[in-house]
LOTILUM-743917 format. One record per residue: z negated, y, x negated of N, C-alpha, C in turn; residue in three letters; residue number from 1. Coordinates in steps of 0.1 Angstrom, whole numbers, plus 5000, padded with zeros to 4 digits. Atoms other than C-alpha are relative to their C-alpha. Example, Ala and Ser with C-alpha at 12.3 -4.5 7.8 and 13.67 -1.06 7.14 Angstrom:
! LOTILUM-743917
<site n_Z="5000" n_Y="4988" n_X="4991" ca_Z="4922" ca_Y="4955" ca_X="4877" c_Z="5000" c_Y="5012" c_X="4991" code="ALA" pos="1"/>
<site n_Z="5000" n_Y="4989" n_X="5009" ca_Z="4929" ca_Y="4989" ca_X="4863" c_Z="4992" c_Y="5011" c_X="5008" code="SER" pos="2"/>
//
This chain:
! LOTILUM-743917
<site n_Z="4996" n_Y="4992" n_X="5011" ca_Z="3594" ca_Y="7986" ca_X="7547" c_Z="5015" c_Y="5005" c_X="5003" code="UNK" pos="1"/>
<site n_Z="4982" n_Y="4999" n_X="4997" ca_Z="3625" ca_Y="8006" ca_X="7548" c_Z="5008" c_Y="4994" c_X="4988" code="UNK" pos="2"/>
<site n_Z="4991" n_Y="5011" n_X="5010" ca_Z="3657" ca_Y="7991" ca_X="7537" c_Z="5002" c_Y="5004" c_X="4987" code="UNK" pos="3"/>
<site n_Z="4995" n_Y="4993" n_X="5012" ca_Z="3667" ca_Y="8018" ca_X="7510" c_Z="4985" c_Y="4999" c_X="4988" code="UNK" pos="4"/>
<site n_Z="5009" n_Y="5004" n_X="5012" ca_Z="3634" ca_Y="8007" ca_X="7492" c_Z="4998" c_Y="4986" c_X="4993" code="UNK" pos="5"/>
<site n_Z="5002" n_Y="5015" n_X="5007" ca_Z="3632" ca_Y="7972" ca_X="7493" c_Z="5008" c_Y="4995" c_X="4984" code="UNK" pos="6"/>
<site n_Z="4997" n_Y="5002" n_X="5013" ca_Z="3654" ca_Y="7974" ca_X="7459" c_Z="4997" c_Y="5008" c_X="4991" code="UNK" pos="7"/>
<site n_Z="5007" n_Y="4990" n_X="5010" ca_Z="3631" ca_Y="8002" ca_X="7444" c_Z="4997" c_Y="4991" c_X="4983" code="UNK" pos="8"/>
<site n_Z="5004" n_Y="5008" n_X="5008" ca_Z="3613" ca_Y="7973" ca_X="7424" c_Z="4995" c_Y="4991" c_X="5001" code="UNK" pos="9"/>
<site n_Z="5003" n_Y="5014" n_X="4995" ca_Z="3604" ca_Y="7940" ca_X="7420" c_Z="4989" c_Y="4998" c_X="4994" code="UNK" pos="10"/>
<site n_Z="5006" n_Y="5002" n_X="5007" ca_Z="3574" ca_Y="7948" ca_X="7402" c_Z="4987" c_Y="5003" c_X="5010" code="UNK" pos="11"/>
<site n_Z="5012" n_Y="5001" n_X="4993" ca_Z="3538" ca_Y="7943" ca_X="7418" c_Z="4986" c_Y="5003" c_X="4992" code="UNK" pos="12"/>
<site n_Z="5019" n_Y="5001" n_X="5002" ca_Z="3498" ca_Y="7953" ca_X="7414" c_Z="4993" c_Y="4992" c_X="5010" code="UNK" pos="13"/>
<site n_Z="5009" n_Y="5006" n_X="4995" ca_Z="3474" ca_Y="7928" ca_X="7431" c_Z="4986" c_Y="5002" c_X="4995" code="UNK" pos="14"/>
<site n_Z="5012" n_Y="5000" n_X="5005" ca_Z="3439" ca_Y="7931" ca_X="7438" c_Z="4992" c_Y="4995" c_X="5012" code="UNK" pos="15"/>
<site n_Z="5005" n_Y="5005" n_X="4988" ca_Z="3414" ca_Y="7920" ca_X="7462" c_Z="4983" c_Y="5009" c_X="5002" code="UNK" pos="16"/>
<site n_Z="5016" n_Y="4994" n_X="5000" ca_Z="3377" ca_Y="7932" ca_X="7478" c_Z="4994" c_Y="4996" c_X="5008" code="UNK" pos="17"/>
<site n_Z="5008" n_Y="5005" n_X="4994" ca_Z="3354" ca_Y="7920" ca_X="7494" c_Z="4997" c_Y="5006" c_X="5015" code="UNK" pos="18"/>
<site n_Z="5001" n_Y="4989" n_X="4995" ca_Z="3349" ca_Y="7935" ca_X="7527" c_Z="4985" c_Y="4993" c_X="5013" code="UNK" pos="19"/>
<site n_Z="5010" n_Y="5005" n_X="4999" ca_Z="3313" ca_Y="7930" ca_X="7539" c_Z="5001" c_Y="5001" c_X="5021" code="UNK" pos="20"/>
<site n_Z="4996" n_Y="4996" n_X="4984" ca_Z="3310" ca_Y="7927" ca_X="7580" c_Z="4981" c_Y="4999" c_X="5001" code="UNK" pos="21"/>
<site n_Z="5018" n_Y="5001" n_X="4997" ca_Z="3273" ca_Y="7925" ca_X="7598" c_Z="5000" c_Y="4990" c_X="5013" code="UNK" pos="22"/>
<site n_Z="5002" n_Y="5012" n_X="4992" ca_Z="3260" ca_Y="7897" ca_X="7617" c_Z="4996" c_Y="5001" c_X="5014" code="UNK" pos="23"/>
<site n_Z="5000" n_Y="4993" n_X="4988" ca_Z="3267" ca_Y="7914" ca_X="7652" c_Z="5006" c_Y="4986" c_X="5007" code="UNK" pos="24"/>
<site n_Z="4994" n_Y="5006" n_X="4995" ca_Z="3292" ca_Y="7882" ca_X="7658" c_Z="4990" c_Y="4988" c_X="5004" code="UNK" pos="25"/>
<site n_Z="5006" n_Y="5010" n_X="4997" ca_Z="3265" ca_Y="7856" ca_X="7662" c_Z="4993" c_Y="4995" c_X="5012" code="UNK" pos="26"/>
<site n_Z="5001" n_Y="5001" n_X="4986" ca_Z="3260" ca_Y="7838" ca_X="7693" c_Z="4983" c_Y="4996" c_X="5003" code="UNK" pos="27"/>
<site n_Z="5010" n_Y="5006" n_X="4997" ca_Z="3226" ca_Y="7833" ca_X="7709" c_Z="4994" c_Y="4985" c_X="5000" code="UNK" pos="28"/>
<site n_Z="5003" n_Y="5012" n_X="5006" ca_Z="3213" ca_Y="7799" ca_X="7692" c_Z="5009" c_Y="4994" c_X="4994" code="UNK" pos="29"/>
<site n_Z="4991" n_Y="5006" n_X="5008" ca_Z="3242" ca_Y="7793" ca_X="7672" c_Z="4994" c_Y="5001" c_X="4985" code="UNK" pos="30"/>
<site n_Z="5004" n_Y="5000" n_X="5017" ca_Z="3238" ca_Y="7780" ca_X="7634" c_Z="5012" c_Y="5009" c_X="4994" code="UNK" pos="31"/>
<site n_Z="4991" n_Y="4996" n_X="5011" ca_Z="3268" ca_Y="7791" ca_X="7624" c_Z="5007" c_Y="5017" c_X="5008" code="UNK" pos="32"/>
<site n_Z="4988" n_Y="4986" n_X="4995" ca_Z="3285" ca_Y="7834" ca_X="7629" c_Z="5011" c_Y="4996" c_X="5004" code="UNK" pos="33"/>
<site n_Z="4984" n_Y="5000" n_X="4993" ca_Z="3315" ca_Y="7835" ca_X="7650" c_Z="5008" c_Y="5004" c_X="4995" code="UNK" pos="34"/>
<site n_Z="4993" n_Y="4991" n_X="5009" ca_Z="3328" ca_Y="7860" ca_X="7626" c_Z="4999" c_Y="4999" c_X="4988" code="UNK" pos="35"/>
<site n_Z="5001" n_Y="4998" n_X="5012" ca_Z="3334" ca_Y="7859" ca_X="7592" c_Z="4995" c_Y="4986" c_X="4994" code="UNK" pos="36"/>
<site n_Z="5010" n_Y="5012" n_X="5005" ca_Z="3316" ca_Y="7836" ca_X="7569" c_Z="4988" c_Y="5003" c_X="4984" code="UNK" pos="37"/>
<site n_Z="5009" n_Y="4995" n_X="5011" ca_Z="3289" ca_Y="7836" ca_X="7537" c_Z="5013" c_Y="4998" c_X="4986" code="UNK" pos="38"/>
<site n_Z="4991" n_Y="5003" n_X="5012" ca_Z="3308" ca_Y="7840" ca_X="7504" c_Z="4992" c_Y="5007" c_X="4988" code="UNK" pos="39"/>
<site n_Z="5012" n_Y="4993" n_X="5014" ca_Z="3295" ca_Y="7855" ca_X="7466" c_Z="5012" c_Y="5008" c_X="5002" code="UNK" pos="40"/>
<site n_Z="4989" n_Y="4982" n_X="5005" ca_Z="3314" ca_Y="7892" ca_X="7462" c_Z="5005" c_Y="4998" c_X="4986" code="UNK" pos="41"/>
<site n_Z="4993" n_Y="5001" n_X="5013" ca_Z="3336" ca_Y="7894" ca_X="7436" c_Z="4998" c_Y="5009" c_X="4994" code="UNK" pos="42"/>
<site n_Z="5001" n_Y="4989" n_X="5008" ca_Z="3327" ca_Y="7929" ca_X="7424" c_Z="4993" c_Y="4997" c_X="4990" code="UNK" pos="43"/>
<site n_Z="5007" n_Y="4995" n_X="5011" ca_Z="3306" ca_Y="7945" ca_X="7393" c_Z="4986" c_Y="5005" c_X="5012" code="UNK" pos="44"/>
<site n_Z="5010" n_Y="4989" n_X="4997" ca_Z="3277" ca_Y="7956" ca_X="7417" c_Z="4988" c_Y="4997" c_X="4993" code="UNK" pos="45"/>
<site n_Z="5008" n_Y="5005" n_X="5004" ca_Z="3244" ca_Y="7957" ca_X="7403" c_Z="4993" c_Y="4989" c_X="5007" code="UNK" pos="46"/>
<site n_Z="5012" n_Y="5005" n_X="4980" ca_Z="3220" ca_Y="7930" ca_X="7418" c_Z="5002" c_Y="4988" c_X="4993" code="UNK" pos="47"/>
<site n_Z="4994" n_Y="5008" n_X="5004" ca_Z="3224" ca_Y="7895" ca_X="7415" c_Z="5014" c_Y="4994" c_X="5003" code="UNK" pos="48"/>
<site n_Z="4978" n_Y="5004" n_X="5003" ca_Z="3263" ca_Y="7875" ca_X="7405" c_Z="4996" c_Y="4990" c_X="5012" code="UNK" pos="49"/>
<site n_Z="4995" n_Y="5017" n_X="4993" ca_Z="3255" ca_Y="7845" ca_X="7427" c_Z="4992" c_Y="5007" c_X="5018" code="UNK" pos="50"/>
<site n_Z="5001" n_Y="4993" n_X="4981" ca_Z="3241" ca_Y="7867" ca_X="7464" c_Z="5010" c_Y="4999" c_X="5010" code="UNK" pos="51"/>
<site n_Z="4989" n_Y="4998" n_X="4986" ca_Z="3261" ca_Y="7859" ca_X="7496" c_Z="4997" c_Y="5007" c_X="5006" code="UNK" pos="52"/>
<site n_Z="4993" n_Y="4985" n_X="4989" ca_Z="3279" ca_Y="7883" ca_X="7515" c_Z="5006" c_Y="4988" c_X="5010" code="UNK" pos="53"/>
<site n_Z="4995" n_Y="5001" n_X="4989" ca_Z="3289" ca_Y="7881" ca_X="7549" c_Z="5011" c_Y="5005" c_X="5003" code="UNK" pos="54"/>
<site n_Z="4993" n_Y="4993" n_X="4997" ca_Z="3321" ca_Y="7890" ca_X="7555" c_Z="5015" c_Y="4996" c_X="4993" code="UNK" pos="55"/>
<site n_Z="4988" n_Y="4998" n_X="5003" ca_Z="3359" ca_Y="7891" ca_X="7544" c_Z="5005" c_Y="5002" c_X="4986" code="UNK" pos="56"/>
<site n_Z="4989" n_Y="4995" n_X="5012" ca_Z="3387" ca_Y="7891" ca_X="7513" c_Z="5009" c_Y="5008" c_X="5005" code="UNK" pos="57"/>
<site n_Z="4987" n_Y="4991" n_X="4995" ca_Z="3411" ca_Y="7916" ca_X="7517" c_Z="5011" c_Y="5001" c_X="4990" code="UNK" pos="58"/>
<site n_Z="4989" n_Y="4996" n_X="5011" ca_Z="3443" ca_Y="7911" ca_X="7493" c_Z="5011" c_Y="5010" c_X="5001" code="UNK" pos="59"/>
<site n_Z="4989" n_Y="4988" n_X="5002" ca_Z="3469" ca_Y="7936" ca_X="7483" c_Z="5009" c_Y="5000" c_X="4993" code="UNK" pos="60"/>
<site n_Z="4988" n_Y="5002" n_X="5007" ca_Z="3500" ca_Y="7935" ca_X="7468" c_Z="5009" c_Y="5011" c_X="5004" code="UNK" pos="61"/>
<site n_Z="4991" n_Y="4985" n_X="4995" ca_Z="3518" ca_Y="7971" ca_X="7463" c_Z="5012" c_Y="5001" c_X="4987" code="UNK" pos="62"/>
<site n_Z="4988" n_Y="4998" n_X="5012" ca_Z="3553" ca_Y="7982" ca_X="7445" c_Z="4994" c_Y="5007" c_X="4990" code="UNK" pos="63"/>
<site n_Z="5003" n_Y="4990" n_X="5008" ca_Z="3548" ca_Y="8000" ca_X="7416" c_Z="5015" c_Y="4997" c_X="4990" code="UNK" pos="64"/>
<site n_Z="4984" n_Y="5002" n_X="5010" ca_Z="3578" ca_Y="8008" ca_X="7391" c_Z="5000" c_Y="4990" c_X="4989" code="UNK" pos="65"/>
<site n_Z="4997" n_Y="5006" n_X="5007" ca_Z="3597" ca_Y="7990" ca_X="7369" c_Z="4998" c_Y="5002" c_X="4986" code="UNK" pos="66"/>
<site n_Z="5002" n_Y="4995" n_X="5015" ca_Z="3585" ca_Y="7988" ca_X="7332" c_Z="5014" c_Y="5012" c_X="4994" code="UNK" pos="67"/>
<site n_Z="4986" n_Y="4990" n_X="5012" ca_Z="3608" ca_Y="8021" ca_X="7315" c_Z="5004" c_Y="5009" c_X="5015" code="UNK" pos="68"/>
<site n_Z="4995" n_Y="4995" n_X="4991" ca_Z="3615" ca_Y="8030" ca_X="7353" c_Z="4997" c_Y="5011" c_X="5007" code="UNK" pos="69"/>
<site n_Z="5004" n_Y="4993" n_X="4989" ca_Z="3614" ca_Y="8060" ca_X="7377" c_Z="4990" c_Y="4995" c_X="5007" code="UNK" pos="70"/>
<site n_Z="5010" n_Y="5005" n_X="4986" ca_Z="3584" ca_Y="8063" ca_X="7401" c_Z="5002" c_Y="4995" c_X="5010" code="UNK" pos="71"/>
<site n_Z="4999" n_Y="5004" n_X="4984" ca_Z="3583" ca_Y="8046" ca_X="7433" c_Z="4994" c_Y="4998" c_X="5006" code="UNK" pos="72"/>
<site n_Z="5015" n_Y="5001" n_X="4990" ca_Z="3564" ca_Y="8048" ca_X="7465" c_Z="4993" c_Y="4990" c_X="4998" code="UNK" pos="73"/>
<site n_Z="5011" n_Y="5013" n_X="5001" ca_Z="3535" ca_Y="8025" ca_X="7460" c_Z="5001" c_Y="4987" c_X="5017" code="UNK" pos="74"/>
<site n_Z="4998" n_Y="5007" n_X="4985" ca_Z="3546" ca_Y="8007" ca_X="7495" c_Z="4992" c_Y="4985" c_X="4997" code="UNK" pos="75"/>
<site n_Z="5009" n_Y="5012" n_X="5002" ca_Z="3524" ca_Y="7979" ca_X="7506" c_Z="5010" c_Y="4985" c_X="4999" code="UNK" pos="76"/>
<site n_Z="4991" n_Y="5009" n_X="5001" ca_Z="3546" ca_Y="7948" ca_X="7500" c_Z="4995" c_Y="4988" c_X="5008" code="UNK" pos="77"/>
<site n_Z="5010" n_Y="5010" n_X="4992" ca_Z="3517" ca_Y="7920" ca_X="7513" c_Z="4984" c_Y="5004" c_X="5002" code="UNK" pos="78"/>
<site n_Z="5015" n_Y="4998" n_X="5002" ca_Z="3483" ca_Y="7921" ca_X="7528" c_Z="4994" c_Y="4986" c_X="5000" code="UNK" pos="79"/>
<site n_Z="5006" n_Y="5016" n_X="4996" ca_Z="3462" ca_Y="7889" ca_X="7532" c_Z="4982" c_Y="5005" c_X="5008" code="UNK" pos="80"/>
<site n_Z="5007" n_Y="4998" n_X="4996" ca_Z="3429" ca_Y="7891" ca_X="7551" c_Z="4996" c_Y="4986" c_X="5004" code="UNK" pos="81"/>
<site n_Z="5008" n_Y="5015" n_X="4999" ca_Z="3408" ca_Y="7859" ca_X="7550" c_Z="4990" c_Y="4997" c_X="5000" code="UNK" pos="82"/>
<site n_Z="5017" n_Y="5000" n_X="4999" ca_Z="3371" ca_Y="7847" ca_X="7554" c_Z="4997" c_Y="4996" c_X="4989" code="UNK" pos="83"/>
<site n_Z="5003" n_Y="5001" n_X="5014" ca_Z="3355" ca_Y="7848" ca_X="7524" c_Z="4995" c_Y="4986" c_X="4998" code="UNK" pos="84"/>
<site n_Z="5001" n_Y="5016" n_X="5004" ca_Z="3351" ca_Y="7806" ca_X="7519" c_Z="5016" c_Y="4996" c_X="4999" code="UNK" pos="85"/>
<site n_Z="4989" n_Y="5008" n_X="5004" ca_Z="3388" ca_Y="7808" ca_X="7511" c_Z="5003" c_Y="5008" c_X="4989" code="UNK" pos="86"/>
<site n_Z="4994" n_Y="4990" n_X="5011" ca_Z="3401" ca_Y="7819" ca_X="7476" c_Z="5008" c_Y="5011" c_X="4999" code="UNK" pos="87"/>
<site n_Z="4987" n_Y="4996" n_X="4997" ca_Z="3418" ca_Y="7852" ca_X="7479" c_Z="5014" c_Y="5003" c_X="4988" code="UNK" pos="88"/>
<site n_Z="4992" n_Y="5003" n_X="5009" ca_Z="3437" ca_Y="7846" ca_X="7451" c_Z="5012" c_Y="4989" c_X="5005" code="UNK" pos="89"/>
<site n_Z="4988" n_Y="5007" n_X="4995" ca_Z="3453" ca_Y="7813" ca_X="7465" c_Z="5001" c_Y="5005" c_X="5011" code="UNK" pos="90"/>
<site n_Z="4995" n_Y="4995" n_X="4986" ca_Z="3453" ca_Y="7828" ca_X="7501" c_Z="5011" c_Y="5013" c_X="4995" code="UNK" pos="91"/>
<site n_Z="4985" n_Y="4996" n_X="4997" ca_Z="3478" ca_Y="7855" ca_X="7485" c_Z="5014" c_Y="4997" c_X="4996" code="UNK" pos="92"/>
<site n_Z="4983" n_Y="5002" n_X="5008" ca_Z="3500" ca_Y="7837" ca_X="7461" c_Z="5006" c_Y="4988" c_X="5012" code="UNK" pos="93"/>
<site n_Z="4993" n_Y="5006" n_X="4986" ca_Z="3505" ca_Y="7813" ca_X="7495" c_Z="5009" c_Y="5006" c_X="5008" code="UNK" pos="94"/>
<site n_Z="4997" n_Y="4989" n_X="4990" ca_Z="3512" ca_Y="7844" ca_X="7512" c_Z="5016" c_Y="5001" c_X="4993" code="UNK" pos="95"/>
<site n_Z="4982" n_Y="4992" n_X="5010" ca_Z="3541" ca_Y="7855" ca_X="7488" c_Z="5011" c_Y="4986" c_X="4998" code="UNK" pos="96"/>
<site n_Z="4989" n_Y="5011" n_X="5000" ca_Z="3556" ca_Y="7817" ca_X="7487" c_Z="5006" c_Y="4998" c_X="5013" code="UNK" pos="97"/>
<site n_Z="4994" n_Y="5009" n_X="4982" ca_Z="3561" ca_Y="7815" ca_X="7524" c_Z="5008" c_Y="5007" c_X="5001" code="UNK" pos="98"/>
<site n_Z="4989" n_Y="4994" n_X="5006" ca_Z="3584" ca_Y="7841" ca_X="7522" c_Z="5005" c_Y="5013" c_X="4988" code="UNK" pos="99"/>
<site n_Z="4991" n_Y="4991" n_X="5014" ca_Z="3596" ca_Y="7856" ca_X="7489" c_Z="5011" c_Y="4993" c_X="4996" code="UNK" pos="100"/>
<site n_Z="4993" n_Y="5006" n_X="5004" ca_Z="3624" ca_Y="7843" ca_X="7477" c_Z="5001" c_Y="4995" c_X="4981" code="UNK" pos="101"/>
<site n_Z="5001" n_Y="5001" n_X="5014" ca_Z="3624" ca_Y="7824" ca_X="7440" c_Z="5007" c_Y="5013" c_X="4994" code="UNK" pos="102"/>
<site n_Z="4996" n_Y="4995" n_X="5007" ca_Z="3633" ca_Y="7850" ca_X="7413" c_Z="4998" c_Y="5015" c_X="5004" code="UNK" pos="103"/>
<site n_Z="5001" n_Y="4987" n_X="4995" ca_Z="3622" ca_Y="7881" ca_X="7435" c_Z="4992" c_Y="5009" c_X="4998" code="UNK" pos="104"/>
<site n_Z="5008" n_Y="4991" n_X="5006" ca_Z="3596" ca_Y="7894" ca_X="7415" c_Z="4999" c_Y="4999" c_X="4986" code="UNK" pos="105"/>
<site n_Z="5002" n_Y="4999" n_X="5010" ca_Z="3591" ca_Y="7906" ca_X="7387" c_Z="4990" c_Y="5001" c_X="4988" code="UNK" pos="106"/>
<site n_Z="5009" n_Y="5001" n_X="5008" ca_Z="3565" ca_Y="7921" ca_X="7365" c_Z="4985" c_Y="5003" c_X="5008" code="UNK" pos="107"/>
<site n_Z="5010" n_Y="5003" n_X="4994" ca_Z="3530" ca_Y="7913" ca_X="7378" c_Z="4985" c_Y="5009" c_X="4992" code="UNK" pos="108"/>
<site n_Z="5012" n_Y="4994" n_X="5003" ca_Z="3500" ca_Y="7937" ca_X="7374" c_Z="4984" c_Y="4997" c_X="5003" code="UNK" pos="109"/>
<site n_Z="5012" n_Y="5004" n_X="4992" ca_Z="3470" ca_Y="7918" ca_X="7383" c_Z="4987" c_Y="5002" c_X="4995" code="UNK" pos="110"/>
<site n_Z="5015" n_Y="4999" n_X="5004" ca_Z="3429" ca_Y="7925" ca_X="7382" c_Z="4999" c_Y="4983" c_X="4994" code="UNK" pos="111"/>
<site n_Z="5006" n_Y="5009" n_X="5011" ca_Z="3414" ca_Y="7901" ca_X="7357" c_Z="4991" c_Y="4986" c_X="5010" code="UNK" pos="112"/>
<site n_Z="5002" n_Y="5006" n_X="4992" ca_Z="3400" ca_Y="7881" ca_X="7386" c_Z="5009" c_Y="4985" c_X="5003" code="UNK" pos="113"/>
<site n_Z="4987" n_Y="5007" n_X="5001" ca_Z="3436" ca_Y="7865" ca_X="7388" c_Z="5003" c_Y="4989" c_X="4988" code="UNK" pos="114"/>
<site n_Z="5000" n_Y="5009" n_X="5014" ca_Z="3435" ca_Y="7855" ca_X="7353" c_Z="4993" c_Y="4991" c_X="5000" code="UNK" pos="115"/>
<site n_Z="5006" n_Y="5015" n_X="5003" ca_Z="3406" ca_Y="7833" ca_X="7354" c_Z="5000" c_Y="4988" c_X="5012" code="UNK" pos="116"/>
<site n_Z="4997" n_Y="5010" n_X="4990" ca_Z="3421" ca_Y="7812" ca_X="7381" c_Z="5011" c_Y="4987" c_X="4998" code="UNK" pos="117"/>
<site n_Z="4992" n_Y="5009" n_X="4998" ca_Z="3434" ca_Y="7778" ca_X="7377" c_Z="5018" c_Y="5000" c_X="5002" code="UNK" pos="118"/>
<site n_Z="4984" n_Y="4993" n_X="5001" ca_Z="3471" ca_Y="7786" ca_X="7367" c_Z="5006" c_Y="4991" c_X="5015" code="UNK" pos="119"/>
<site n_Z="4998" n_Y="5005" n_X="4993" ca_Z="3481" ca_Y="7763" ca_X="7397" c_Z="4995" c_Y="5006" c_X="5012" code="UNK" pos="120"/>
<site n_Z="5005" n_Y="4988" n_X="4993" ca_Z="3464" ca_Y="7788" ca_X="7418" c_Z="5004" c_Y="5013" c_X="5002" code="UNK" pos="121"/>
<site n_Z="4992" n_Y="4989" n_X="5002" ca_Z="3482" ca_Y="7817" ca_X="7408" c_Z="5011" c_Y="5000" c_X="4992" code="UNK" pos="122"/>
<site n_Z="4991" n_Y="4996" n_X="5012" ca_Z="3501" ca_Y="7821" ca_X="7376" c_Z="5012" c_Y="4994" c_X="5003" code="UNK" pos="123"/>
<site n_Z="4995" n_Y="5005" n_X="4996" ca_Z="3522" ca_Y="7793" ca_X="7385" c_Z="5008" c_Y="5000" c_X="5012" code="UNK" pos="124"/>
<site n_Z="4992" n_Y="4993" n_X="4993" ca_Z="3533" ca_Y="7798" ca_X="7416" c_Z="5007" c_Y="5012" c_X="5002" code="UNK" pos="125"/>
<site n_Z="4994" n_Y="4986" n_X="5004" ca_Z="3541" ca_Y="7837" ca_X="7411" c_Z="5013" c_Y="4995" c_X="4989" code="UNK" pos="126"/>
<site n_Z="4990" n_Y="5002" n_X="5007" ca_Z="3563" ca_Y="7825" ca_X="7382" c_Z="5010" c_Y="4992" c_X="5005" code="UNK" pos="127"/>
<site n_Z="4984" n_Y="5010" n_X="4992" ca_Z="3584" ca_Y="7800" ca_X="7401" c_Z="5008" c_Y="5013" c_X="5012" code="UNK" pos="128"/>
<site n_Z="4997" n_Y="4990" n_X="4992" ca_Z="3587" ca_Y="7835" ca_X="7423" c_Z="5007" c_Y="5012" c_X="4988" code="UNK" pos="129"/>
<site n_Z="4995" n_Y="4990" n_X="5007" ca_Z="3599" ca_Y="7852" ca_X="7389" c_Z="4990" c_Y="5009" c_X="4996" code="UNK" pos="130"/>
<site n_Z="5009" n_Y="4995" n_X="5008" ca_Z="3571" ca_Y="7866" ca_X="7377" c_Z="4997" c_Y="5002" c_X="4988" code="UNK" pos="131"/>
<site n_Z="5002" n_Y="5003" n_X="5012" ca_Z="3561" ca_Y="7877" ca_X="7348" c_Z="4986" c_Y="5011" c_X="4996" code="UNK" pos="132"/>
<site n_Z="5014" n_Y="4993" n_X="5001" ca_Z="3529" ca_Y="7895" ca_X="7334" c_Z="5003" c_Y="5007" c_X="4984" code="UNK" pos="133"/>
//
């Protein structure tokens, strides 16, 4: 990120997707894909809630302005990219503790996903980062 933005804003949107891959990685008599892993999708699609998918989390974490503030480039701030048998909820608030510095964020915009997670999972660590929702 360039320098003259990193003090645009300290305010964040997080969201995550699921990102499906195909079972091209699997080795001749292996039980288990080389790639990826099974996980349930997190979307609204029609079909059934509890169907495994093959494939990836992809988290996102972009600036957006400060409540009352001028616009600012949406710049990507974090990505996370994980195999879908790890939460990408805790795989990005990990992300943002390894390096953010306490008090360096501000107001938090997150999909409703985030919310029903084990405050010790998210909510929690973001706010020891200055967060606030």
């Amino acid at each position: 990120m360039p320098e003259e933005c990193k003090q645009l804003s300290s305010s964040l949107a997080v969201d995550w997707s699921d990102l499906e891959s195909s079972l091209t990685g699997r080795q001749k008599g292996a039980s288990v894909p080389t790639r990826g892993l099974l996980g349930t999708p997190s979307c609204e699609k029609p079909g059934p809630k509890d169907e495994l998918f093959f494939g990836y989390y992809f988290s996102l974490a972009t600036m957006v302005n400060d409540e009352g503030e001028d616009a600012v480039p949406e710049l990507v701030r974090a990505m996370v990219l994980s195999s879908c048998h790890l939460d990408p909820v805790v795989s990005l608030s990990r992300c943002w503790s390894a390096f953010v510095p306490p008090g360096a964020i501000g107001d938090v915009l997150a999909d409703s996903g985030y919310a029903h997670r084990r405050a010790e999972s998210f909510a929690l660590p973001m706010r020891a980062l200055g967060a606030s929702w």
